[in-house]
C-alpha positions as CSV (number, residue, x, y, z in Angstrom):
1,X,66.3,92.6,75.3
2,X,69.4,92.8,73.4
3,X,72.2,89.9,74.6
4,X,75.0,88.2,72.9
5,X,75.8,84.2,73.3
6,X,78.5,85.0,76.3
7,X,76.4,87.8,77.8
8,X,74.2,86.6,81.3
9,X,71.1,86.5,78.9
10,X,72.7,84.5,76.7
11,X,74.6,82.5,78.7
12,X,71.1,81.6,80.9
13,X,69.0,81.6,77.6
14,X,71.4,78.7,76.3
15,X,70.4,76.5,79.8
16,X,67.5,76.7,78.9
17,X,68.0,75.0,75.6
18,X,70.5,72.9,76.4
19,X,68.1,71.3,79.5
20,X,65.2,70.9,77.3
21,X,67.9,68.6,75.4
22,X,68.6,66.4,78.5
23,X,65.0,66.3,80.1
24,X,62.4,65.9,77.7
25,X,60.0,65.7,80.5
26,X,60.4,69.3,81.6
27,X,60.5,70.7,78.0
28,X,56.9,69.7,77.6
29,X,56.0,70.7,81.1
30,X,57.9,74.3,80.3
31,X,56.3,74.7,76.8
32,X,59.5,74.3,74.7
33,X,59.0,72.9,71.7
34,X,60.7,70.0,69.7
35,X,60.8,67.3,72.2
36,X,57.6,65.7,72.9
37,X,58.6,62.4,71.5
38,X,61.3,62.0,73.9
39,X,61.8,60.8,77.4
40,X,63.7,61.7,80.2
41,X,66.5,59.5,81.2
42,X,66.1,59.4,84.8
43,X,69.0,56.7,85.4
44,X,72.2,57.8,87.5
45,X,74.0,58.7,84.1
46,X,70.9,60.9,83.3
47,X,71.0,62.8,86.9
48,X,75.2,62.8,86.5
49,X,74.5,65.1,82.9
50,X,72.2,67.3,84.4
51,X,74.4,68.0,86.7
52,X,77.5,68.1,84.9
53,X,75.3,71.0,82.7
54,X,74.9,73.0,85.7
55,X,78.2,72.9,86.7
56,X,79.5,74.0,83.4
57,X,76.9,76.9,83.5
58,X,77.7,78.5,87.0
59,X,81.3,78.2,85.7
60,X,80.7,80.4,82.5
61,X,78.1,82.6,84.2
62,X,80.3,83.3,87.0
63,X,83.5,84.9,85.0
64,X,80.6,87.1,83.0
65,X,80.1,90.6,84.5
66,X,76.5,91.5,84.1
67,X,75.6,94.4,81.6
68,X,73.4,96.1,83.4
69,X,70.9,96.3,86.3
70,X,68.6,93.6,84.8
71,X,71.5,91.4,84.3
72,X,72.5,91.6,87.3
73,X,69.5,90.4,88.8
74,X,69.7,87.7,86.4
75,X,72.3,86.3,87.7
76,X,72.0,86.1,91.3
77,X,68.5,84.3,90.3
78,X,70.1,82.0,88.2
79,X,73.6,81.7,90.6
80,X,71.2,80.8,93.6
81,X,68.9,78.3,91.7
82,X,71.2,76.1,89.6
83,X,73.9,76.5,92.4
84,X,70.8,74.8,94.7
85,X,70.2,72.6,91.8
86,X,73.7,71.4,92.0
87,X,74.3,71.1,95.7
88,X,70.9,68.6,96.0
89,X,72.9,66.5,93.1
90,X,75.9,66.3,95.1
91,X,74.1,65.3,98.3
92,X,72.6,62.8,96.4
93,X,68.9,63.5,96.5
94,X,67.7,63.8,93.4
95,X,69.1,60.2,92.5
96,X,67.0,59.1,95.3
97,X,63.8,61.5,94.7
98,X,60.4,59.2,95.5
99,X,57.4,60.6,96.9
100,X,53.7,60.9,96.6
101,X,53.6,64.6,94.9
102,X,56.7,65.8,92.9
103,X,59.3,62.9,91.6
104,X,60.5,62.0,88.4
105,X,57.3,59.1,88.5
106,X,54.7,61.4,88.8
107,X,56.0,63.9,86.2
108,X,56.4,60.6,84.0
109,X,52.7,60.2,84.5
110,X,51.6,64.2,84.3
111,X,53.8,65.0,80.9
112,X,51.0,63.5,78.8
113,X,48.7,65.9,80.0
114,X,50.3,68.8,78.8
115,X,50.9,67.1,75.2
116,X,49.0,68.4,72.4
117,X,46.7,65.9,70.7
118,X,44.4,67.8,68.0
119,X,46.7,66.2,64.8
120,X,47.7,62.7,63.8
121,X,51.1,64.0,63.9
122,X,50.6,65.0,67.9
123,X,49.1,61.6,68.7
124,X,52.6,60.1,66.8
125,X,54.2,62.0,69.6
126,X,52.0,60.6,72.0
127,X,52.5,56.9,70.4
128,X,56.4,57.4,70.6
129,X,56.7,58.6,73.9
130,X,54.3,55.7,75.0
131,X,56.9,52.8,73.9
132,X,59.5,54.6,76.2
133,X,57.7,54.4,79.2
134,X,59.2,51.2,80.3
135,X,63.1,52.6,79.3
136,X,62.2,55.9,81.5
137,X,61.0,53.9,85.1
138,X,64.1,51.3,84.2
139,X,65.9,54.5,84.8
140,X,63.7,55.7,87.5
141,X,64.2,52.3,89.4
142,X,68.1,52.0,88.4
143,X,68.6,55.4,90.5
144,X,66.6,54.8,93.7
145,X,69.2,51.4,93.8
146,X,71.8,53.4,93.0
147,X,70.5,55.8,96.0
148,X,69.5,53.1,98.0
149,X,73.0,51.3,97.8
150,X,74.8,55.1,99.3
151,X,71.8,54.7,102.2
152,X,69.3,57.0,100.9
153,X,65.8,55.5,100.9
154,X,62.6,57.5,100.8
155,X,60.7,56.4,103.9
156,X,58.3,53.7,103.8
157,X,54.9,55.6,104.0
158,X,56.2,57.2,100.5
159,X,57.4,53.7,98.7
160,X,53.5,52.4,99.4
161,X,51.8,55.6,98.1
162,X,53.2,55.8,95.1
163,X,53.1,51.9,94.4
164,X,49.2,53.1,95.2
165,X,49.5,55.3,92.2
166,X,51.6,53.4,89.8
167,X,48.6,50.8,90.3
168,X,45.6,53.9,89.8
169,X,47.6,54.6,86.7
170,X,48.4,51.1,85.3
171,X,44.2,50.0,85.6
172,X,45.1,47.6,88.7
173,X,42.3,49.3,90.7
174,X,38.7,49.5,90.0
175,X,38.9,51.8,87.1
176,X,40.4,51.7,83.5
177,X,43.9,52.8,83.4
178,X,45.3,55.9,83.0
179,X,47.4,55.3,79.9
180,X,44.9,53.4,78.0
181,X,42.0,56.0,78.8
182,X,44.2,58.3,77.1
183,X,44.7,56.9,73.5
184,X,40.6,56.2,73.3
185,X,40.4,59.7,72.6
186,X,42.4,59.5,70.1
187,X,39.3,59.3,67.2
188,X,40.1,58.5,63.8
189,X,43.9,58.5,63.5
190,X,44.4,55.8,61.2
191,X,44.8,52.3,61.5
192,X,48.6,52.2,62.1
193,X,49.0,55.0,64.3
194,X,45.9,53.3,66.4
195,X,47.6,50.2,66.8
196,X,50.5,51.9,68.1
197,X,48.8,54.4,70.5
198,X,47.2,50.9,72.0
199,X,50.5,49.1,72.4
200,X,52.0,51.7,74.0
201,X,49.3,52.1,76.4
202,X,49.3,48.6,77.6
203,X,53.4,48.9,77.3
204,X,53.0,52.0,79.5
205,X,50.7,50.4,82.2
206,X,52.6,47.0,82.4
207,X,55.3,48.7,82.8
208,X,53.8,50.9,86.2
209,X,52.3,47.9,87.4
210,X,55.8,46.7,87.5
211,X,57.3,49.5,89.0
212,X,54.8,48.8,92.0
213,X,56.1,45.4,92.4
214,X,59.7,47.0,91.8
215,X,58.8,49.4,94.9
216,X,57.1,47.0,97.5
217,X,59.4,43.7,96.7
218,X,62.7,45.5,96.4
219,X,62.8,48.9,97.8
220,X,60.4,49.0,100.9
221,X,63.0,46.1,102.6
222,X,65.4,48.8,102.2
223,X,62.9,51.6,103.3
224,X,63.3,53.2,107.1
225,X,60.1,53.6,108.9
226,X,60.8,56.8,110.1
227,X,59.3,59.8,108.1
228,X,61.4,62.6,109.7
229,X,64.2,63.8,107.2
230,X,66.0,65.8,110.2
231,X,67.5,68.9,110.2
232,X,70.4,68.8,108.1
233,X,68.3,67.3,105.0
234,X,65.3,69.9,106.3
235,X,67.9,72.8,106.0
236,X,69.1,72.0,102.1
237,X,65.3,71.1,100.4
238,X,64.1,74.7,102.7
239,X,66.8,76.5,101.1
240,X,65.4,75.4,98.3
241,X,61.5,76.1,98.6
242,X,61.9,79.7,100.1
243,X,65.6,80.9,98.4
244,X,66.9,81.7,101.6
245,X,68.5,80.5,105.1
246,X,65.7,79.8,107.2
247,X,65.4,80.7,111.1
248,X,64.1,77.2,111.2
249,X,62.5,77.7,115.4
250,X,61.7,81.3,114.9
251,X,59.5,80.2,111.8
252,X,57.9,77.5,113.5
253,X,57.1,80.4,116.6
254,X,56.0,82.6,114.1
255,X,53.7,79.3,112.7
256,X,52.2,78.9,115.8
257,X,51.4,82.8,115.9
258,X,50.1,83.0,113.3
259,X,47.7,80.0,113.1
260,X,46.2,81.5,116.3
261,X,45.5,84.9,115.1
262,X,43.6,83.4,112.0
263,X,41.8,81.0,114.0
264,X,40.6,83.6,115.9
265,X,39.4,85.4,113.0
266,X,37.1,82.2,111.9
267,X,35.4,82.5,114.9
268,X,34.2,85.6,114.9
269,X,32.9,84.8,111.1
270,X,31.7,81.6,112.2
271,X,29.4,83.6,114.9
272,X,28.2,85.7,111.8
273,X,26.7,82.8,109.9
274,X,25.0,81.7,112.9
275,X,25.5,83.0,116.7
276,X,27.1,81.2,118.9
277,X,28.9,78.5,116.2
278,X,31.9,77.3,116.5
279,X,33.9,77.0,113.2
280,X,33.2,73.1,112.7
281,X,29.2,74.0,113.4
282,X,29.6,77.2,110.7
283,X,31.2,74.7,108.0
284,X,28.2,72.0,108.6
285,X,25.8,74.8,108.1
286,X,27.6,76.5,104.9
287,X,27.9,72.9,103.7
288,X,24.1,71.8,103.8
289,X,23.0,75.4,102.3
290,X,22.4,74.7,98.5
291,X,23.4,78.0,97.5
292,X,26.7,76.9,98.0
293,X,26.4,73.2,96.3
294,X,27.2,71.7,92.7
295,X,26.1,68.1,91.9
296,X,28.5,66.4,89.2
297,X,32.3,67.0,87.6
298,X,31.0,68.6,84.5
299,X,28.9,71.0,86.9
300,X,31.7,71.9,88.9
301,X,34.1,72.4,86.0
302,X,31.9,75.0,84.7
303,X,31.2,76.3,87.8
304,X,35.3,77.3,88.5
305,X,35.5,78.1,84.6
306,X,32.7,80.5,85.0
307,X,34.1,81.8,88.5
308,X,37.9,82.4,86.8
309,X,35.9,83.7,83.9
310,X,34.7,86.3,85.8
311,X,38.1,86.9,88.0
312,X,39.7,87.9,84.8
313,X,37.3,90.5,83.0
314,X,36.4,91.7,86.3
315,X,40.4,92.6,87.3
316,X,41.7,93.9,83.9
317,X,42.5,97.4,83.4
318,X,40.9,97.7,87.1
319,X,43.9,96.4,89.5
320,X,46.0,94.5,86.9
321,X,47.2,95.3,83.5
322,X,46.0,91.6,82.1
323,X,47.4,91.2,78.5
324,X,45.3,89.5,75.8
325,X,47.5,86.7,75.7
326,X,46.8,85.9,79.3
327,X,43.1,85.6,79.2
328,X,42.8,82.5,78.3
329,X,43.0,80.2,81.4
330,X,41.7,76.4,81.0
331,X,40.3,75.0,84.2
332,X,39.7,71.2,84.0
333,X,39.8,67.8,86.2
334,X,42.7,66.0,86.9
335,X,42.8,62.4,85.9
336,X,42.9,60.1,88.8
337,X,46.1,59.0,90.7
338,X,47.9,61.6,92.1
339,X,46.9,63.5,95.9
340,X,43.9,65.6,96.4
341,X,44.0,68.9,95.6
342,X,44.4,72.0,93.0
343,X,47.4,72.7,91.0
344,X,48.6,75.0,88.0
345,X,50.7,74.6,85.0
346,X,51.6,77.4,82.8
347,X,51.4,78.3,79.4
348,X,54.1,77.1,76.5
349,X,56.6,79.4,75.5
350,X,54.5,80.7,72.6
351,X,51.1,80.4,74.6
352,X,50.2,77.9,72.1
353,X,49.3,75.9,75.1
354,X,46.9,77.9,78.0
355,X,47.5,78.5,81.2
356,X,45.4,75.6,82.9
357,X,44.0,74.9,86.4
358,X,43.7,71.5,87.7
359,X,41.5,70.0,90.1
360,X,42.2,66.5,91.3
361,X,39.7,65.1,93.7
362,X,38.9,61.8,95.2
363,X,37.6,59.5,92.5
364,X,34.3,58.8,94.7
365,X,33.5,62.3,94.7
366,X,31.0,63.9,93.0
367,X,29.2,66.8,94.9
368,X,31.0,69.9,95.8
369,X,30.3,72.9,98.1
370,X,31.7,76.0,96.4
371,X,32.4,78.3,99.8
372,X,35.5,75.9,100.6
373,X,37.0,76.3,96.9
374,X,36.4,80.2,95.5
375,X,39.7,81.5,97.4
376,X,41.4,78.7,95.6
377,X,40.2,79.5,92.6
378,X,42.0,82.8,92.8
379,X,45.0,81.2,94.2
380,X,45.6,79.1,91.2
381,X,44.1,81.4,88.5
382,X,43.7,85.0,88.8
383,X,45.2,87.1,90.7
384,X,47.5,83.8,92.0
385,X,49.7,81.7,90.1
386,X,48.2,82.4,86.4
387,X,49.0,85.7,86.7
388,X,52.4,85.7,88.1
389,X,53.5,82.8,86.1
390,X,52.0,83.7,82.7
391,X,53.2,87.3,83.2
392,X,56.5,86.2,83.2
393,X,56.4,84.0,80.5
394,X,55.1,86.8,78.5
395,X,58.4,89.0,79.7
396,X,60.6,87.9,76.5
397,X,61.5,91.8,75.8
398,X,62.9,92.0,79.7
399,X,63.9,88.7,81.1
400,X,65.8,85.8,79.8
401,X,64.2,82.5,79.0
402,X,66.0,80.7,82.1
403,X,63.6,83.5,84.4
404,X,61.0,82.7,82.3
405,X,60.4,79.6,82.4
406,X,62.4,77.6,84.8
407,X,62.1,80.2,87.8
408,X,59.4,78.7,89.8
409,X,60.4,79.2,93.8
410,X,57.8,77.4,95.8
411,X,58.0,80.9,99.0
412,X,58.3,83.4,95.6
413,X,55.0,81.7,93.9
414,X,52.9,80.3,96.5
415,X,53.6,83.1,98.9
416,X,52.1,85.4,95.6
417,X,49.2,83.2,95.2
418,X,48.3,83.3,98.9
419,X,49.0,86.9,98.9
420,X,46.3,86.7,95.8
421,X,43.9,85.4,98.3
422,X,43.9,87.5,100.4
423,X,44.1,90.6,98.1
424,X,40.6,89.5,96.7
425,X,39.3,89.9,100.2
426,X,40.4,93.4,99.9
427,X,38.9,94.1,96.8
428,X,35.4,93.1,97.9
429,X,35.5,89.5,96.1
430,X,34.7,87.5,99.5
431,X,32.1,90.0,100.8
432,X,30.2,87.0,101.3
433,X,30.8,85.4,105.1
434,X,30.7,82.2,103.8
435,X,33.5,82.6,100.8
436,X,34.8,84.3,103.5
437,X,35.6,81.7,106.1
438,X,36.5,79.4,103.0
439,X,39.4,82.1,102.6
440,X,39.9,81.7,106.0
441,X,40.2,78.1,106.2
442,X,42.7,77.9,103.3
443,X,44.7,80.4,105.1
444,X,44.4,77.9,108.3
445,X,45.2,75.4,106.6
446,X,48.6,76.6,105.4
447,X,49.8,78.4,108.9
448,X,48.9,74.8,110.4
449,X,51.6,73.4,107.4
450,X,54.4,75.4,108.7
451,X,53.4,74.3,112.5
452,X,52.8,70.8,111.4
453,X,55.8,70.2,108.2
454,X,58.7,71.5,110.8
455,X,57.3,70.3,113.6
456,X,57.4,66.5,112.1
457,X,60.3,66.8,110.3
458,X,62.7,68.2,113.4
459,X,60.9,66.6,115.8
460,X,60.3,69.9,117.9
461,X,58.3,70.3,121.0
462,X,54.9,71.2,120.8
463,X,54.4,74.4,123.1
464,X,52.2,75.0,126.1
465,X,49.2,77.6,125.3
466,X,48.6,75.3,122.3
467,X,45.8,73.2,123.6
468,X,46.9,70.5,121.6
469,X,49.1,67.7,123.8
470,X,51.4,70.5,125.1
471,X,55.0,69.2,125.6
472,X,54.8,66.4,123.4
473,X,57.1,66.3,120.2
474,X,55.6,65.9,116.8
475,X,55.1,62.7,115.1
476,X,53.0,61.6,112.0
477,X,50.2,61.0,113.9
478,X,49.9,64.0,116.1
479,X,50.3,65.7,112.7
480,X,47.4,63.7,111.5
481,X,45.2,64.4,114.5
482,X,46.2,68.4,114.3
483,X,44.8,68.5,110.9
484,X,41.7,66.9,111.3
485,X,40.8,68.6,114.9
486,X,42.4,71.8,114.1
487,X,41.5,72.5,110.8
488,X,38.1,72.4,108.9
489,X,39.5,71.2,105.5
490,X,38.3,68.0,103.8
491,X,39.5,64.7,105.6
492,X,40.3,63.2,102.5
493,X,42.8,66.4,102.2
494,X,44.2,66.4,105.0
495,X,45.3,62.9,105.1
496,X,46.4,63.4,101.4
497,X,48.6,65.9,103.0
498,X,50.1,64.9,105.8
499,X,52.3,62.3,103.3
500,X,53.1,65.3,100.8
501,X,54.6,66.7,104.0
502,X,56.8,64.1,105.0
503,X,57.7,63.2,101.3
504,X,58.5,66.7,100.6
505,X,60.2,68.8,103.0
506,X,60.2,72.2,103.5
507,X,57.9,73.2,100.8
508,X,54.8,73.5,102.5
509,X,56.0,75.9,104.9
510,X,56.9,78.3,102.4
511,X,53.4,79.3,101.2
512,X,52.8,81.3,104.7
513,X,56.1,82.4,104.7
514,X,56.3,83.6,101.2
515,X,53.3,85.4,101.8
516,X,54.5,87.3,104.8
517,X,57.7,88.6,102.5
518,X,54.9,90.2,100.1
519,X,52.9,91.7,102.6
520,X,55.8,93.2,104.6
521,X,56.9,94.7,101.0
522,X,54.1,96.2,100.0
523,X,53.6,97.6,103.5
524,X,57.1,98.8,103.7
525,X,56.8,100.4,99.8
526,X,53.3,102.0,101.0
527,X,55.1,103.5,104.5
528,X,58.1,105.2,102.2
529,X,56.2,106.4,99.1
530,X,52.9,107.6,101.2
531,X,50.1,109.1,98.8
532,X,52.3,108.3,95.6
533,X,52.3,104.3,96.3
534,X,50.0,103.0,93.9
535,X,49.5,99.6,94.5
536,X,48.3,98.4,90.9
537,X,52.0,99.9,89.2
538,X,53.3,97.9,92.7
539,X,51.9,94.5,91.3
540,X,53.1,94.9,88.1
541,X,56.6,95.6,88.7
542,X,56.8,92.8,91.1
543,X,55.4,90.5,88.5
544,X,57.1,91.5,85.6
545,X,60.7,91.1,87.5
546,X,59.6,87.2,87.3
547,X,60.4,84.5,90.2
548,X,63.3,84.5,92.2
549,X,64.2,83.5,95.9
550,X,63.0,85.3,99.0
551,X,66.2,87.2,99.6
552,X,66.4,88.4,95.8
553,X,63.1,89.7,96.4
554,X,63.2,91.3,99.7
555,X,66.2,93.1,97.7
556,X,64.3,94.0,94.6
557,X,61.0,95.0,96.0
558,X,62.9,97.2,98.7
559,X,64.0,99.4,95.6
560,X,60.5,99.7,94.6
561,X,59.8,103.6,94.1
């Protein structure tokens, strides 16, 4: 990919660079190297350069004509995100960002679990990022003042979760803390470099255990109680999940649609394991069969390392084009703290660092029934979001570093990996009934989010034909009680989830809706191109174009021939 410094390549290239100068933080998390000594200033005057950057980069990309077709693509990606990027500084929310899944305290926590530590010289890295700690949540709590001061303060529920974490993380609970677990596997480092790693540590988780007494003495007085953002806050953070204007009440109809069709499709599997079950009596059953059971972390790690193993010989030169640099994918636990659940991050720039899967469960757990978790191992790993995120990484001869490695659109990547799921069923990987209504549930699960996430948020009626307190509007609670009644997924989860919702809103919709975008496009491609679609070539050009919002896509995969 040929550009020149004032070209849109070069121009979006440069971001890239020039970020990773201004937010340590997401360097590491993106793989660009140099700055894993370094933290993130996260005070106002931190936020205020970010945003000056992207200012001064829409500015120069916007009198720059593109070159070609694949520039011009470029830039409407980058135009839409950094222009979103720009309008949630103005409003004033990411000064005020705090809640229990995706804010500048839990990346804080989760950078030093993307840091390499196999040399003395990565553990000095480790050391000096340690002994800013306390700078970076002085910045953290100088913001949320600064926020709170203009009248935006996240809601209560969220101020007392993640004082719940910052105590998980800073050893106030019944387990060590997080920080100081960390250094002990340091080894044999020397002795300076050892007494360093340890004062940081207990720097690092004094300083959290501050924070928490920051959060509940000073900023919960401020807090509202109410957890609905309401619809003009819904409207910006939805734009910004799915890359495009949202028919908020026709996606919440088409929520409600579709949780119905799919729960009628666990039934009739849930008659299948045993006649005349309901769902809940199908999951008790699959649950207390031992085909289907793993005893211990370790066991279970192996078991989803063996399981995305498998995913990846199995779907190489078959239905995917996998590159060697791609097969490695790491799948390990996730240290305790944050919400329950599976997550992704993706490889460094120069793959140095894997692709890795992450599983963070409840820190009492410690049996596991597979049938509930092999559709997620797809989702996460192969065909989901290792594939489409490593594949673009691995793009450098088509797409410019910015698409490579800062174009992550929650509808454009979640909708893929739920599209993954469901692709597997295709392909004869959940043959088995009970994998099957795993699949199934997942898929419930995420058509109950969209139902459930604008339902609370807006405050919207809940129809009649529901069978679930028809007429009524939503409210934390009812959201609470839909989960658990509705759905068969893990209590723990589902309560876990019902404050991601109303922390973050407007993402979880976009995992249903993102993946009825890639099914309509793959439909609409077969319908024109008849015999000559071929669905594997299909796949690859999709993934190779790298993220971008929903609109972009419904544009690009329209010219799909």
């Amino acid at each position: 990919m040929a550009t020149t410094e004032q070209s849109v390549h070069g121009i979006s290239d440069r971001y890239v660079d020039d970020y990773a100068a201004v937010d340590p933080v997401a360097a590491t998390m993106l793989g660009v190297a140099g700055y894993d000594d370094q933290l993130t200033d996260y005070s106002p005057t931190g936020h205020a350069a970010r945003a000056a950057l992207a200012t001064r980069a829409l500015a120069e990309l916007a009198g720059t004509e593109p070159a070609d077709a694949g520039e011009r693509v470029a830039k409407a990606v980058f135009t839409e995100r950094v222009g979103l990027d720009a309008e949630i500084h103005d409003a004033g929310l990411d000064v005020a960002s705090l809640n229990v899944i995706a804010s500048p305290v839990q990346d804080l926590r989760m950078v030093f679990d993307l840091m390499p530590t196999e040399t003395p010289e990565q553990w000095a890295n480790v050391a000096a990022r340690l002994r800013k700690v306390p700078e970076a949540l002085a910045g953290i709590r100088a913001s949320l003042l600064t926020a709170s001061d203009a009248g935006r303060v996240s809601a209560l529920r969220q101020i007392g979760k993640v004082a719940e974490q910052c105590d998980t993380w800073a050893g106030l609970g019944d387990a060590p803390g997080f920080f100081g677990g960390l250094v002990g596997a340091a080894g044999d480092v020397g002795g300076a470099l050892s007494n360093d790693l340890r004062a940081g540590a207990r720097a690092a988780e004094e300083a959290f255990a501050e924070f928490a007494g920051f959060l509940r003495a000073e900023l919960a007085p401020k807090a509202p109680a109410k957890d609905a953002v309401g619809e003009d806050v819904y409207k910006l953070w939805s734009r910004y999940f799915i890359g495009a204007s949202l028919d908020l009440r026709e996606a919440y109809e088409w929520g409600w649609q579709e949780f119905s069709r799919i729960e009628a499709e666990m039934r009739s599997v849930a008659n299948r394991i045993r006649p005349g079950a309901t769902v809940a009596e199908a999951a008790d059953v699959l649950d207390a069969d031992p085909r289907y059971r793993v005893h211990g972390r370790p066991q279970f790690q192996a078991w989803m390392q063996a399981l995305s193993d498998d995913a990846l010989q199995s779907l190489r030169g078959k239905h995917f084009d996998i590159p060697d640099r791609l097969m490695a994918l790491e799948c390990r636990i996730a240290p305790p703290g944050g919400g329950v659940g599976a997550y992704y991050t993706g490889p460094s720039e120069d793959f140095s660092r894997p692709g890795r899967m992450w599983w963070s469960l409840p820190a009492d757990k410690d049996e596991f029934t597979t049938w509930r978790e092999v559709s997620t191992v797809y989702h996460e790993g192969v065909p989901g979001h290792h594939l489409q995120i490593a594949t673009a990484v691995n793009q450098a001869g088509r797409l410019n570093k910015y698409q490579r490695l800062m174009t992550f659109i929650s509808a454009h990547g979640e909708g893929w990996a739920l599209y993954a799921e469901r692709l597997m069923q295709e392909l004869g990987y959940l043959s088995d009934d009970g994998n099957l209504l795993g699949m199934l549930s997942e898929q419930l699960f995420r058509a109950a989010r969209v139902v459930v996430d604008l339902g609370m948020h807006l405050e919207l009626q809940i129809p009649a034909g529901t069978g679930f307190h028809e007429g009524s509007r939503w409210t934390p609670d009812l959201g609470l009680e839909f989960m658990l009644t509705r759905t068969i997924t893990d209590q723990a989860h589902v309560r876990d989830e019902i404050d991601r919702y109303l922390g973050w809103p407007g993402q979880a919709p976009a995992y249903k809706l993102g993946e009825r975008l890639w099914l309509s496009a793959r439909d609409d491609a077969r319908q024109r191109l008849g015999d000559s679609f071929d669905i594997k070539e299909f796949h690859t050009r999709a993934l190779e174009m790298g993220g971008m919002g929903l609109d972009t896509l419904r544009e690009q995969l329209a010219q799909f021939e």
